[in-house]
N, CA, C and O atoms as a MOPAC input file, in Angstrom:
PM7 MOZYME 1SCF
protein

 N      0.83000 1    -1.19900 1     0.00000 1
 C      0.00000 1     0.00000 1     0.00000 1
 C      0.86200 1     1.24500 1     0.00000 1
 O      2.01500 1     1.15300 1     0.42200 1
 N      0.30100 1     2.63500 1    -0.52800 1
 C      1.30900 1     3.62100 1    -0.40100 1
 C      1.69500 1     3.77300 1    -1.89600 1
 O      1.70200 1     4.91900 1    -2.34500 1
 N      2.01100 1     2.76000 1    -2.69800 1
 C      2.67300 1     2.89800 1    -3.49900 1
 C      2.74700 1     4.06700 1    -4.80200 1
 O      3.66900 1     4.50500 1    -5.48900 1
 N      1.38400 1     4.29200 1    -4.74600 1
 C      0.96500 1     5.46900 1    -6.47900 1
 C      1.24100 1     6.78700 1    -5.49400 1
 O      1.02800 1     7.12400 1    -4.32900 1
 N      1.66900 1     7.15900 1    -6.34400 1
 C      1.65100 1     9.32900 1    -6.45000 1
 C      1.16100 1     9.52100 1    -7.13000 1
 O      1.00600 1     8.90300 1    -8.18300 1
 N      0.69500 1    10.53900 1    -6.74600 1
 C     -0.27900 1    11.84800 1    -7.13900 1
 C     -0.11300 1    12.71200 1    -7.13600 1
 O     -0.02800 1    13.29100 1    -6.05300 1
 N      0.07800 1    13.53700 1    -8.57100 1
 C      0.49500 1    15.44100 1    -8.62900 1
 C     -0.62300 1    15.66500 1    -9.10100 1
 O     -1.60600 1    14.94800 1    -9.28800 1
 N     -0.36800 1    16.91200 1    -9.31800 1
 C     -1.51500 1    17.84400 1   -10.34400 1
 C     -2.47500 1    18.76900 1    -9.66700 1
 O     -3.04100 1    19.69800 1   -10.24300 1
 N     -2.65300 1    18.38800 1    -8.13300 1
 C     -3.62300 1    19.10000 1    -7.46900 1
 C     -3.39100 1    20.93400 1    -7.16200 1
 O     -2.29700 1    21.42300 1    -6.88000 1
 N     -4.64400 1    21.70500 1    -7.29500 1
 C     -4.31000 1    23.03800 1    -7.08000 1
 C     -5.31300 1    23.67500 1    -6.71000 1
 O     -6.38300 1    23.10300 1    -6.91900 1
 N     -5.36300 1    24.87400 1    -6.12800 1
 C     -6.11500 1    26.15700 1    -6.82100 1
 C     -7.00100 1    26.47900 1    -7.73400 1
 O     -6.33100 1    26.96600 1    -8.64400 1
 N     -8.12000 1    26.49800 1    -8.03800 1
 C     -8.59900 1    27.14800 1    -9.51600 1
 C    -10.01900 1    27.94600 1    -9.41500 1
 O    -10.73700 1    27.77100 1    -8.43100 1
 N    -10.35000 1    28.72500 1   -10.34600 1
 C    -11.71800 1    29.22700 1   -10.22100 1
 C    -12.79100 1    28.15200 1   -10.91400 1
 O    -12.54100 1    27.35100 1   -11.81400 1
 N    -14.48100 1    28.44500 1   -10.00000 1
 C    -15.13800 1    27.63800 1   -11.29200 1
 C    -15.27000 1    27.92500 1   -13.03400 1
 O    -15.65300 1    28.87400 1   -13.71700 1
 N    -14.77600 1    26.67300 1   -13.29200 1
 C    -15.18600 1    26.64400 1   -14.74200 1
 C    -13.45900 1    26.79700 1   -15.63300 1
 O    -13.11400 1    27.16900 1   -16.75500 1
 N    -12.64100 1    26.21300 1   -14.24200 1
 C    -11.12000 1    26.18200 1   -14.99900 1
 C    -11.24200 1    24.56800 1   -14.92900 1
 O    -12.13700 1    23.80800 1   -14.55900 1
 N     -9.69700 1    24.35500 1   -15.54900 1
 C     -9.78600 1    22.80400 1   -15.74500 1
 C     -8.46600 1    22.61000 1   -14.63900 1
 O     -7.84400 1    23.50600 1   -14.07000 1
 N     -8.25800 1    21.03200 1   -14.53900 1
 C     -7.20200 1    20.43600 1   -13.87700 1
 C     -6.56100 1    19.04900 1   -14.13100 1
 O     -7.44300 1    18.23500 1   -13.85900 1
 N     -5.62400 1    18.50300 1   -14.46000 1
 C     -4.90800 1    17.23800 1   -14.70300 1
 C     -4.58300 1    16.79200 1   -13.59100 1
 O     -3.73400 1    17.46800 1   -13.00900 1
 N     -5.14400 1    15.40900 1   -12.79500 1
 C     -4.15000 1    14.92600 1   -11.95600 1
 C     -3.61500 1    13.73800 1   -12.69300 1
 O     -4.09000 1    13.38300 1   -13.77100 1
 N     -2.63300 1    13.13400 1   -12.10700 1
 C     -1.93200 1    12.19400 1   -12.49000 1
 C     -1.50400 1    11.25100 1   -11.36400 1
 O     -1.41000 1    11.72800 1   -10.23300 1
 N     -1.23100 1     9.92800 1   -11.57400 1
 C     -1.23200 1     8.89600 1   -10.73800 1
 C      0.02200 1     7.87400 1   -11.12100 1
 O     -0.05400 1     7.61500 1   -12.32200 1
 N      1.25600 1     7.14700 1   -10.43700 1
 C      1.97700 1     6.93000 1   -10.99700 1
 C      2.37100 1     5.72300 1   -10.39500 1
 O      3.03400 1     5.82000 1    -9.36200 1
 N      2.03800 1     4.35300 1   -10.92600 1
 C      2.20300 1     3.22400 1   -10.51600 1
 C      0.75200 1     2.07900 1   -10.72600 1
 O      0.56200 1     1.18500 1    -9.90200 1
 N     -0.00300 1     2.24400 1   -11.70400 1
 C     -1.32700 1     1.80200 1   -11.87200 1
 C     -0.60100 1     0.61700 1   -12.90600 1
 O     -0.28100 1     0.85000 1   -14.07100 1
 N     -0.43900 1    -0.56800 1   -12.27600 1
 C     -0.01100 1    -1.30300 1   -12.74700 1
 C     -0.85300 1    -2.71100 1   -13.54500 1
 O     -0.48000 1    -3.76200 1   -14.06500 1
 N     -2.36400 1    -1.93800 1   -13.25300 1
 C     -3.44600 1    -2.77900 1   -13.10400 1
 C     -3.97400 1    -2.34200 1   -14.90300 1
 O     -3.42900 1    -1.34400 1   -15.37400 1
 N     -4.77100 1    -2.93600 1   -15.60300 1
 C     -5.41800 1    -2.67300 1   -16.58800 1
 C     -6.80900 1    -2.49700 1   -16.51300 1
 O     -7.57100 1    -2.06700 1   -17.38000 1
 N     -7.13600 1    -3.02300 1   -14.95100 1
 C     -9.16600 1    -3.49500 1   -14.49200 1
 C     -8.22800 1    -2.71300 1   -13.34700 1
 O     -7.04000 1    -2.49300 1   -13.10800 1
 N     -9.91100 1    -2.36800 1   -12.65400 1
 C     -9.92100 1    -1.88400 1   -11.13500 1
 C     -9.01900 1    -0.86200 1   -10.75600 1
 O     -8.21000 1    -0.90600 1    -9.82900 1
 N     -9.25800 1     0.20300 1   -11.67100 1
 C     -8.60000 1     1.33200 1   -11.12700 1
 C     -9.42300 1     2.71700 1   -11.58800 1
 O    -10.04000 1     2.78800 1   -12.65000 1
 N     -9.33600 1     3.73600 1   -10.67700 1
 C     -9.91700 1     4.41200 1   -10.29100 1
 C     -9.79600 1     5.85000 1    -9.72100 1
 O     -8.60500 1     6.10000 1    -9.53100 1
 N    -10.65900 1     6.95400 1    -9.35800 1
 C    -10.23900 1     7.96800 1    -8.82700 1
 C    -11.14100 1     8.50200 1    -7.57600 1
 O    -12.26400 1     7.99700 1    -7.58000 1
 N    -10.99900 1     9.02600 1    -6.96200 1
 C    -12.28300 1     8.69700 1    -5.46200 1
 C    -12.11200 1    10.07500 1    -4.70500 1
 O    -11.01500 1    10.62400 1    -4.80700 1
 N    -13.07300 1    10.66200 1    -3.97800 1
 C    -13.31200 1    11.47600 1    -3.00500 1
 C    -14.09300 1    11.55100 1    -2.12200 1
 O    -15.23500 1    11.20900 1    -2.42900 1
 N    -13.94700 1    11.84400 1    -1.20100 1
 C    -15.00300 1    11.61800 1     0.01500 1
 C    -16.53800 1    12.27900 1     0.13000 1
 O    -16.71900 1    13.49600 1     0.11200 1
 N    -17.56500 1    11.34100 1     0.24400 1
 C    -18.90600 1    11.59700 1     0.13200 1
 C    -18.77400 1    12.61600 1     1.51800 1
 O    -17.96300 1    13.09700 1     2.31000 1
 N    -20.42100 1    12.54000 1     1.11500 1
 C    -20.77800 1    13.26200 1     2.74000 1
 C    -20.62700 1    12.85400 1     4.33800 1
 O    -20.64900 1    13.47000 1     5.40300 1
 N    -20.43800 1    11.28200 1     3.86200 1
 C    -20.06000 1    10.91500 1     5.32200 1
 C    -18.25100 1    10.42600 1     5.55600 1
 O    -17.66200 1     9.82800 1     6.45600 1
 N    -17.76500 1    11.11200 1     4.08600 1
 C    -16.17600 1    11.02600 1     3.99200 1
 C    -15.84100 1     9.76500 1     4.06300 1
 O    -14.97100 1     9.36900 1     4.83900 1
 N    -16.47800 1     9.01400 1     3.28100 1
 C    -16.21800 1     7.83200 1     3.29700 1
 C    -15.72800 1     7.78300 1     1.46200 1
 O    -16.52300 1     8.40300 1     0.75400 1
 N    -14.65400 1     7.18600 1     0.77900 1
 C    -14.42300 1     7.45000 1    -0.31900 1
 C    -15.16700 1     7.17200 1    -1.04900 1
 O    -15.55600 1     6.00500 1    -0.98600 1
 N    -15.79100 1     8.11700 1    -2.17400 1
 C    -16.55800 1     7.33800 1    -3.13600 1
 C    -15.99300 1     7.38000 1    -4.50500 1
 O    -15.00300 1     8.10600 1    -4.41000 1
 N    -16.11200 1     6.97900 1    -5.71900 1
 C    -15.54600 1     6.64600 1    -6.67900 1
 C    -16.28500 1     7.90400 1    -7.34700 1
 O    -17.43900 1     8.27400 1    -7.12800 1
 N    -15.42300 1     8.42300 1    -8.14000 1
 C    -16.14200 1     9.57400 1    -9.26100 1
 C    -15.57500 1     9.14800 1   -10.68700 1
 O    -15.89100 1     9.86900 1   -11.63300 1
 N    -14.58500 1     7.79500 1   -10.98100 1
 C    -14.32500 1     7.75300 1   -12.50800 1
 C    -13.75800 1     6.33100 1   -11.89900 1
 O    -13.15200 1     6.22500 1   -10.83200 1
 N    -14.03200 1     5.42700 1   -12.66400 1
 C    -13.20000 1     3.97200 1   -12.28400 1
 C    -13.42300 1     3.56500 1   -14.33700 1
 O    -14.03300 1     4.03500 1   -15.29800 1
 N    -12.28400 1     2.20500 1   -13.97200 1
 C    -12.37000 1     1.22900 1   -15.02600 1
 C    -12.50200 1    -0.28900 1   -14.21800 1
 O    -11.65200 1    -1.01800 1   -13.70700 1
 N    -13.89900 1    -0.38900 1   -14.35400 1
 C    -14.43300 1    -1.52900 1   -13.87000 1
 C    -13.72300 1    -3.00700 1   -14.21500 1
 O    -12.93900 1    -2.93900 1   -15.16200 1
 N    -13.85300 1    -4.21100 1   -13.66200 1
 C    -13.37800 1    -5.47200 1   -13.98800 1
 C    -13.53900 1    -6.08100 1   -15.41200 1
 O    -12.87000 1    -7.01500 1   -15.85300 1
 N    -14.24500 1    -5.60100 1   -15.87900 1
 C    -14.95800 1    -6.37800 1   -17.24400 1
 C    -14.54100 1    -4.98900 1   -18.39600 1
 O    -15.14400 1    -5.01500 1   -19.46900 1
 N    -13.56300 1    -3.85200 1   -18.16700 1
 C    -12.79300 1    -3.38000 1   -18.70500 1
 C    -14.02400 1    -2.07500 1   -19.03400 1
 O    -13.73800 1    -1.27300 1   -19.92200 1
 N    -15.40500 1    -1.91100 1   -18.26900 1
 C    -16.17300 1    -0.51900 1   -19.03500 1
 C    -15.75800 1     0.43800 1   -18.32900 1
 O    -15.02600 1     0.08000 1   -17.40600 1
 N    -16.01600 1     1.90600 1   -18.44300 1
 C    -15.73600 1     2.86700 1   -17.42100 1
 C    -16.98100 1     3.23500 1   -16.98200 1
 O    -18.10300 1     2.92600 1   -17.38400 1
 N    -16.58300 1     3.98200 1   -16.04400 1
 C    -17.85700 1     4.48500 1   -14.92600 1
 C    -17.44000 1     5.73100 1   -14.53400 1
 O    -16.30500 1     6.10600 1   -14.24000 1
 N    -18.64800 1     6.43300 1   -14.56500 1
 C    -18.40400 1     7.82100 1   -14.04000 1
 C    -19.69100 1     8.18300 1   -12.80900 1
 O    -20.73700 1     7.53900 1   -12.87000 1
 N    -19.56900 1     8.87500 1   -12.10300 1
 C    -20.22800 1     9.37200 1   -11.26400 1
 C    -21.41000 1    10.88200 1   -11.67100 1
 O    -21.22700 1    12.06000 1   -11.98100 1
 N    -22.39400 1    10.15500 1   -11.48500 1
 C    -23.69700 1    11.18400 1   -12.36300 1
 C    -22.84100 1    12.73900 1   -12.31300 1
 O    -22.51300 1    13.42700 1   -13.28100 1
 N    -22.60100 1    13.03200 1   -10.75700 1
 C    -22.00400 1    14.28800 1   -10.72600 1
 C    -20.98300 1    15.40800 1   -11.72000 1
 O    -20.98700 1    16.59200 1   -12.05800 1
 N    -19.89200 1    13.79000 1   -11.97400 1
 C    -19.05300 1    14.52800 1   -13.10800 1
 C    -19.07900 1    14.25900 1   -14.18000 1
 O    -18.17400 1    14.77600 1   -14.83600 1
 N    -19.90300 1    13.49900 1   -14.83000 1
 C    -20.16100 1    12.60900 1   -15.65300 1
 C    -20.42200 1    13.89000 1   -16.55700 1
 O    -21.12700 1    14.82000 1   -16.16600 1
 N    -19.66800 1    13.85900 1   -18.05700 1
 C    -19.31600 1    14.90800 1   -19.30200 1
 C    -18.18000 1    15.79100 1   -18.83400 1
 O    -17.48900 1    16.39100 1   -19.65700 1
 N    -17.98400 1    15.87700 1   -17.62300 1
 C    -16.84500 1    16.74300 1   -17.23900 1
 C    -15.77100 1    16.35900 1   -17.10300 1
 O    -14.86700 1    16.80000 1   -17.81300 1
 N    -15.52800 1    15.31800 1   -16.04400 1
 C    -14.08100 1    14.31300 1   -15.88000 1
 C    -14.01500 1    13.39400 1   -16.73900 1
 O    -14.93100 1    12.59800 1   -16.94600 1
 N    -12.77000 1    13.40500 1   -17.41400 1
 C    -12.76500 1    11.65400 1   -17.94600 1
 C    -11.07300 1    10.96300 1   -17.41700 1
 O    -10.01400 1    11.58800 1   -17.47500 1
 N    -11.24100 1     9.67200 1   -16.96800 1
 C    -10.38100 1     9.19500 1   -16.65400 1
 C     -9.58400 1     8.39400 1   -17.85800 1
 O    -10.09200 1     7.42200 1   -18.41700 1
 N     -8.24800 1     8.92000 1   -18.20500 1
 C     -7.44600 1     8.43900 1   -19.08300 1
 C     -5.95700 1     7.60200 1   -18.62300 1
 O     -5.21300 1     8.11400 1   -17.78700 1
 N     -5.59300 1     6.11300 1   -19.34600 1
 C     -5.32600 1     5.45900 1   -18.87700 1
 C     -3.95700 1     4.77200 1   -19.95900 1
 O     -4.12500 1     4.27400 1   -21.07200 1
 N     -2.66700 1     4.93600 1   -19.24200 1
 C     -1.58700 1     4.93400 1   -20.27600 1
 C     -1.11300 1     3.55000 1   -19.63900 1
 O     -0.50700 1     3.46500 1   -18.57200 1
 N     -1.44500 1     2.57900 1   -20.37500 1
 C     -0.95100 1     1.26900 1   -19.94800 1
 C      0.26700 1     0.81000 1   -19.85300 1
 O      0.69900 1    -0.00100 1   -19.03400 1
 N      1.22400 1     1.73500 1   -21.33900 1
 C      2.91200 1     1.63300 1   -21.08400 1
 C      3.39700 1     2.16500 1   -20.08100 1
 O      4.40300 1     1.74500 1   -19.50900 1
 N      2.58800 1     3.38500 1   -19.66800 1
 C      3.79400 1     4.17400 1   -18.58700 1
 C      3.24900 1     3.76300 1   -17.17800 1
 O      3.71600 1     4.36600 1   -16.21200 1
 N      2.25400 1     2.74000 1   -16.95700 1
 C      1.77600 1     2.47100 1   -15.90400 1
 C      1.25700 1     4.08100 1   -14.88400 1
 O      1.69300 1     4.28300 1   -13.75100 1
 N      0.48000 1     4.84800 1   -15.45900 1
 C     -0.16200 1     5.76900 1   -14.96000 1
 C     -1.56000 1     6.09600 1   -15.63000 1
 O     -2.13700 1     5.55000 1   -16.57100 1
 N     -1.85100 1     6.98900 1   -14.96600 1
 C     -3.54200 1     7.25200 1   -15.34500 1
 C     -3.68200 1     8.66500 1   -15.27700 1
 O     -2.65600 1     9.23200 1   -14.90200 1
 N     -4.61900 1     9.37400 1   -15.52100 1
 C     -4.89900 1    11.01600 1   -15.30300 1
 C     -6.44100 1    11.13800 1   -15.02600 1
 O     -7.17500 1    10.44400 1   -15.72900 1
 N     -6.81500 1    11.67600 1   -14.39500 1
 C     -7.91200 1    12.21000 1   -14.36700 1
 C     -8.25500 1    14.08000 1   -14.92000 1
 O     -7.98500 1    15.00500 1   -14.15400 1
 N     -8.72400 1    14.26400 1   -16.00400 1
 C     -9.06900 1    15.44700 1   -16.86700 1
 C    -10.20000 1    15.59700 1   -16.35200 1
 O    -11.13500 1    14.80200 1   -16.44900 1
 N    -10.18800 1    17.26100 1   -15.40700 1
 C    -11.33100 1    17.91300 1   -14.84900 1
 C    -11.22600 1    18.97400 1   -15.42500 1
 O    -10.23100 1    19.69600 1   -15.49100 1
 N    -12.50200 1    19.16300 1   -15.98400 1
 C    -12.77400 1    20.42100 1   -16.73800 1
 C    -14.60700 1    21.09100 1   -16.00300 1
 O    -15.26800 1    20.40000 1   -15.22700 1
 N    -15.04400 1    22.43100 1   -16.47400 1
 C    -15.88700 1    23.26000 1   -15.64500 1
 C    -15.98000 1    22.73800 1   -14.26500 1
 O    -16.98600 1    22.20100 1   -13.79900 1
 N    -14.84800 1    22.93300 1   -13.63300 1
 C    -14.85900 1    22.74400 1   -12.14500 1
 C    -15.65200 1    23.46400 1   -11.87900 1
 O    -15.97600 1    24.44200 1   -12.55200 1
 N    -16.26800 1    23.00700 1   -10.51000 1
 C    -17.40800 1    23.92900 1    -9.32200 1
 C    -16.90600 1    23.76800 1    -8.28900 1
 O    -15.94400 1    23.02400 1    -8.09700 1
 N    -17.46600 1    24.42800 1    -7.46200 1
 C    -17.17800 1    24.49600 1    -5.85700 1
 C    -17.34300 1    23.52700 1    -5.32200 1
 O    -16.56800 1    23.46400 1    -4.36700 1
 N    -18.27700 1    22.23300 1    -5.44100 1
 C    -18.82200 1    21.27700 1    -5.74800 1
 C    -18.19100 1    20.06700 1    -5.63600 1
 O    -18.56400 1    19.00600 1    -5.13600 1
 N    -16.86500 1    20.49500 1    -6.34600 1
 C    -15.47400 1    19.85100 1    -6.66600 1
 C    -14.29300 1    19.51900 1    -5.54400 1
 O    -13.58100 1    18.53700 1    -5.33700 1
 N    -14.41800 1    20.64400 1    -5.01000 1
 C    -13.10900 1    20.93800 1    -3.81900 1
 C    -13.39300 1    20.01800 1    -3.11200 1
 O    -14.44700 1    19.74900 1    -2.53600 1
 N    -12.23800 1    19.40800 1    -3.15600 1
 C    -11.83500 1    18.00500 1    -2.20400 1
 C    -10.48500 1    17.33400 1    -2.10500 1
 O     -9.72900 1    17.72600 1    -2.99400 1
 N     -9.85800 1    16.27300 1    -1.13600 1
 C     -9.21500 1    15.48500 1    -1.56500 1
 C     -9.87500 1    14.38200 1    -2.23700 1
 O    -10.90400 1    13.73700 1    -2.03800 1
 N     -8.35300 1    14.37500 1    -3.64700 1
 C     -8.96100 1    12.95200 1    -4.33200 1
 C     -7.78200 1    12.37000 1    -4.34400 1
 O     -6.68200 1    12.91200 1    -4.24600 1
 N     -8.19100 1    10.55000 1    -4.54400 1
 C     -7.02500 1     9.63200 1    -4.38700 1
 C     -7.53600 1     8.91900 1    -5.62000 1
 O     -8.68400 1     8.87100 1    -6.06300 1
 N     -6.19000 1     8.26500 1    -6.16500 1
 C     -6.48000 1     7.20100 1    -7.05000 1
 C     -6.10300 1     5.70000 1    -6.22400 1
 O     -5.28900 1     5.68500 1    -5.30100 1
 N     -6.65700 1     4.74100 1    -6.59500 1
 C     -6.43900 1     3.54200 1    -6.45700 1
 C     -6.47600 1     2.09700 1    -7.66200 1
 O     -6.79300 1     1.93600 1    -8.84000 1
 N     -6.09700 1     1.48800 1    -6.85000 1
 C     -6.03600 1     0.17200 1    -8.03000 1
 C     -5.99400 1    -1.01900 1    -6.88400 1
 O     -5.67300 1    -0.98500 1    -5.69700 1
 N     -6.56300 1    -2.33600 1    -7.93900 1
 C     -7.03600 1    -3.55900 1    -7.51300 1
 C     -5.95900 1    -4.58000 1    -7.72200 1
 O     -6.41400 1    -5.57400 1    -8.28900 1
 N     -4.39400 1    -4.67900 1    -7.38800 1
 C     -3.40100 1    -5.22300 1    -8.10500 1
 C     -3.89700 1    -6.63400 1    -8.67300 1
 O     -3.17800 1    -7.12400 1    -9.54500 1
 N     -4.74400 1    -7.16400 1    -8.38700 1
 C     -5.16400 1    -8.25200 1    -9.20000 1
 C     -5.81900 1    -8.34400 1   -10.17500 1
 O     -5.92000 1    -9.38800 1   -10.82000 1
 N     -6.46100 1    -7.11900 1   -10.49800 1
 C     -7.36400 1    -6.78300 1   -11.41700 1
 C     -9.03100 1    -7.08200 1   -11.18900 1
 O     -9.88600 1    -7.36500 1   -12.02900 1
 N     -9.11900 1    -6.94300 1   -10.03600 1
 C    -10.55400 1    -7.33900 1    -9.40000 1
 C    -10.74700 1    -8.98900 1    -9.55000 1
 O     -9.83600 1    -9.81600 1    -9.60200 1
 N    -12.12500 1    -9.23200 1    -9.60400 1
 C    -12.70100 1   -10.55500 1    -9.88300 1
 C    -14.38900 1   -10.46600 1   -10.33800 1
 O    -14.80600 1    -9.34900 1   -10.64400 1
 N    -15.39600 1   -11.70000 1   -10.38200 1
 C    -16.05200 1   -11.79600 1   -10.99000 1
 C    -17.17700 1   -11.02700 1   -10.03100 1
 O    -18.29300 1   -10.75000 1   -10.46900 1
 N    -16.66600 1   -10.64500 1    -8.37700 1
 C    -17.55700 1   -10.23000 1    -7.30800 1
 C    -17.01600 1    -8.47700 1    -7.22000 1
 O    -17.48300 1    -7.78100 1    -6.31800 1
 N    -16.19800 1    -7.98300 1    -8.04300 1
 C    -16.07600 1    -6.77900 1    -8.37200 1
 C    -14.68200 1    -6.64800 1    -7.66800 1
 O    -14.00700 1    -7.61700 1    -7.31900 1
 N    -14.21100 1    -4.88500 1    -7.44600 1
 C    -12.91200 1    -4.37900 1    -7.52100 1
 C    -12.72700 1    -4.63700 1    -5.73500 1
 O    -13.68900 1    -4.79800 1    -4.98300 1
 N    -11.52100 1    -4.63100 1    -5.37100 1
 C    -10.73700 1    -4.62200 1    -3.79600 1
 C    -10.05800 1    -4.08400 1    -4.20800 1
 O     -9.18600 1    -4.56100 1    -4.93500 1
 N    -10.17700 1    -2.72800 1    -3.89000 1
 C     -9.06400 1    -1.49300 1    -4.10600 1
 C     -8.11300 1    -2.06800 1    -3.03100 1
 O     -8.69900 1    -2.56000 1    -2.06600 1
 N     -7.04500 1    -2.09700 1    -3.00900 1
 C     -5.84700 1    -2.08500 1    -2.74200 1
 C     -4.41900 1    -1.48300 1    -2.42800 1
 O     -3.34100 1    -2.02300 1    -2.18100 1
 N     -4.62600 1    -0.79200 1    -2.48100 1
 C     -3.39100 1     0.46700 1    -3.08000 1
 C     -3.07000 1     1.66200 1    -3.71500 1
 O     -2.57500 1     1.77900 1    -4.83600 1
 N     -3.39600 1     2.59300 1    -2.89100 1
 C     -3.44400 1     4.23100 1    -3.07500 1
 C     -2.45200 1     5.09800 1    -2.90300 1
 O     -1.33200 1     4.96900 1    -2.40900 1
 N     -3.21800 1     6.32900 1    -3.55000 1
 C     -2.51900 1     7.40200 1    -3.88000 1
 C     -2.26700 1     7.82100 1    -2.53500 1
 O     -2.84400 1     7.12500 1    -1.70100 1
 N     -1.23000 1     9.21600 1    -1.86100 1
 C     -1.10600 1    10.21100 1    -1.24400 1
 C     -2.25600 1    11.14200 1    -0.77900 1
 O     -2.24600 1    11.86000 1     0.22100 1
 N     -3.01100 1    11.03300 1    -1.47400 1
 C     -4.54500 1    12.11200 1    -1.62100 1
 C     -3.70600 1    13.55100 1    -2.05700 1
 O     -2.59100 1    13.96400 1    -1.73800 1
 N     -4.76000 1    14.10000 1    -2.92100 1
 C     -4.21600 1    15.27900 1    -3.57700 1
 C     -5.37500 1    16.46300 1    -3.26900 1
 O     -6.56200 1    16.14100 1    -3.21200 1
 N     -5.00600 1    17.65300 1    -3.10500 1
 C     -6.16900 1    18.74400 1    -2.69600 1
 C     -6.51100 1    19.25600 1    -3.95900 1
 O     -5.54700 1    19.35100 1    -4.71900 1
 N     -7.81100 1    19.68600 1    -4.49900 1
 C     -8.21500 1    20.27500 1    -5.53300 1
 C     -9.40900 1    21.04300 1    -4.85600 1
 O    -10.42600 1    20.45700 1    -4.48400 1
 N     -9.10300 1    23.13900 1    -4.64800 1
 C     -9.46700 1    23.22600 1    -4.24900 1
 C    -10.56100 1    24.19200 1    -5.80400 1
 O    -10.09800 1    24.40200 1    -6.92500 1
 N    -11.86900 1    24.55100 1    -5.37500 1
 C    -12.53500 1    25.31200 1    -6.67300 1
 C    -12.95400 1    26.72500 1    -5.89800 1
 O    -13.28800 1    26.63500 1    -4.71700 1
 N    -12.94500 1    27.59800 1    -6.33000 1
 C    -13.29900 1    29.10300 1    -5.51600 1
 C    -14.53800 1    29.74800 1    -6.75100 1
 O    -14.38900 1    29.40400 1    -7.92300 1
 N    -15.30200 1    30.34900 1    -6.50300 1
 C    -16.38600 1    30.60900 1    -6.85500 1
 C    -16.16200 1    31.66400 1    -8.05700 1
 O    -17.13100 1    32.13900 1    -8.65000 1

């Protein structure tokens, strides 16, 4: 555990964009990008599910897309018309096994990164 980093986090007004990046996603299934709901418990806002579809979270869904570089073993998450909405820590994770047929066991995370949005 521990193992992925995470840059990219910052500052921005609504309706700027942001790149994070994740570095050690060694997985091709079960990986992902997450922030804490209302009861701060992590929830997923962009994954690549076991059976290889993606998923997005109604919230960011047309806005974020999670992009996924299989040679360099990293991933990015592309946030664009940020909102206030937004400001959070986010972590990426991955399933080093690549999940199974009963879904993902995240496994192994990012640092958490701050992305904050100002009005």
């Amino acid at each position: 555990q521990g193992r992925l980093v995470e840059s990219g986090g910052g500052s921005v007004q609504s309706g700027e964009s942001l790149k994070l990046s994740c570095v050690g996603t060694v997985s091709l299934f079960c990986l992902g990008w997450f922030r804490p709901g209302p009861g701060k418990e992590r929830e997923a806002v962009a994954e690549v599910k076991t059976d290889g579809s993606f998923f997005y979270a109604n919230s960011v869904k047309g806005r974020f897309t999670l992009i996924r570089d299989d040679y360099a073993n990293t991933m990015y998450l592309q946030m664009n018309n940020l909102t206030i909405d937004d400001t959070a820590t986010y972590y990426c994770a991955i399933d080093v096994g690549g999940g199974s047929t009963y879904g993902c066991n995240y496994n192994q995370w990012g640092q958490g990164i701050q992305v904050t949005v100002a009005s």
